[in-house]
C-alpha angles and dihedrals in degrees: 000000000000091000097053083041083053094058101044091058094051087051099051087045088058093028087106099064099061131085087246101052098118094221081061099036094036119029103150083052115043114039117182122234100184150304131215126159084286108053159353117228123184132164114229122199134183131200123204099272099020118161118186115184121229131308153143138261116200112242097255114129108265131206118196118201110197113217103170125035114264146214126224125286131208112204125208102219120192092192103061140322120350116253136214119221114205129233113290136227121222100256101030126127153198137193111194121192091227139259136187102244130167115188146136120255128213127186125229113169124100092233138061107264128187136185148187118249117198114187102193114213094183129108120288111238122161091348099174128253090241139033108276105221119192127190128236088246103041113102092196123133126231120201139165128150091281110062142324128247110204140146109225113181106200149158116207098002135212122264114261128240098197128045114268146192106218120199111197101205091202095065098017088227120142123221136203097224126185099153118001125037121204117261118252143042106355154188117197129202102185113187116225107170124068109255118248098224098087142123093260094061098053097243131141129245121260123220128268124236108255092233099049135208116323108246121253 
């Protein structure tokens, strides 16, 4: 498991400089928000008739945070069969354990959608069997060893123990948070398991996004 952990790490930290990288392929599509040992955290919008060409995406478990309603979305899988997303709601979300995938993606909603794409490099501890897909309006807390899914609405709000990545619903930005949360309407990803990307492991650094984390 650490050693496939391992790999995907090293993968993610190189993925940039491959043809198939989305931020290459797809610019107008994948921005990236940041990325520290913990995470990668990326903002992904679709137009109505939006076509990306193919490209990867690294095995890391993955939670996706939707902050807009969404059409749905045909994907181009090269691995097996393509799928079909339905339509999604503003405040759903979905943990996925990770796969490697490369596909294609095609649109196919009447109306401009974005998401929030959390790429977690931490280490992998009771990741479920299946994807755990929570409504828009579902309160329910999800929580492994790995991490923990909730809504908070604050104001102002507690200081954090564990480093976060807050969501604020009202403005749809994403923030790096290791003390103080922003105030409002919120989804939390705290991060509960050391990342593996550390010193100790022998693995290199990845690259930070040039425009940094959006301050708290």
């Amino acid at each position: 498991m650490l050693a496939s952990m391992r790999f995907a790490l090293l993968s993610l930290c190189t993925f940039r400089l491959f043809a198939q990288d989305p931020y290459r392929t797809a610019p107008g599509n994948y921005k990236l928000e940041f990325e520290n040992d913990w995470v990668r955290v990326s903002r992904v919008s679709y137009r109505p008739g939006d076509k990306l060409a193919v490209h990867d995406h690294p095995a890391l478990p993955t939670v996706y945070v939707y902050v807009t309603d969404g059409g749905p979305v045909l994907f181009g899988h090269q691995e097996f069969e393509p799928m079909r997303r339905p339509a999604v709601k503003a405040g759903q979300i979905r943990f996925n354990r990770g796969n490697k995938e490369t596909h294609t993606t095609e649109y196919l909603g009447d109306t401009p959608s974005e998401y929030i794409r959390i790429e977690l490099k931490t280490q992998r501890i009771d990741l479920p069997r299946r994807d755990i897909r929570i409504a828009a309006d579902d309160a329910t807390t999800f929580e492994n060893g790995q991490l923990r899914i909730e809504r908070q609405e604050c104001s102002p709000c507690t200081a954090v123990s564990l480093p976060t990545v807050v969501i604020t619903m009202a403005d749809r930005r994403v923030h790096w948070v290791t003390e103080q949360p922003p105030s409002g309407r919120q989804i939390r990803i705290t991060l509960k398991s050391k990342p593996l990307l550390s010193r100790g492991l022998g693995l290199p650094g990845c690259v930070r996004s040039t425009r940094g984390p959006r301050a708290a």
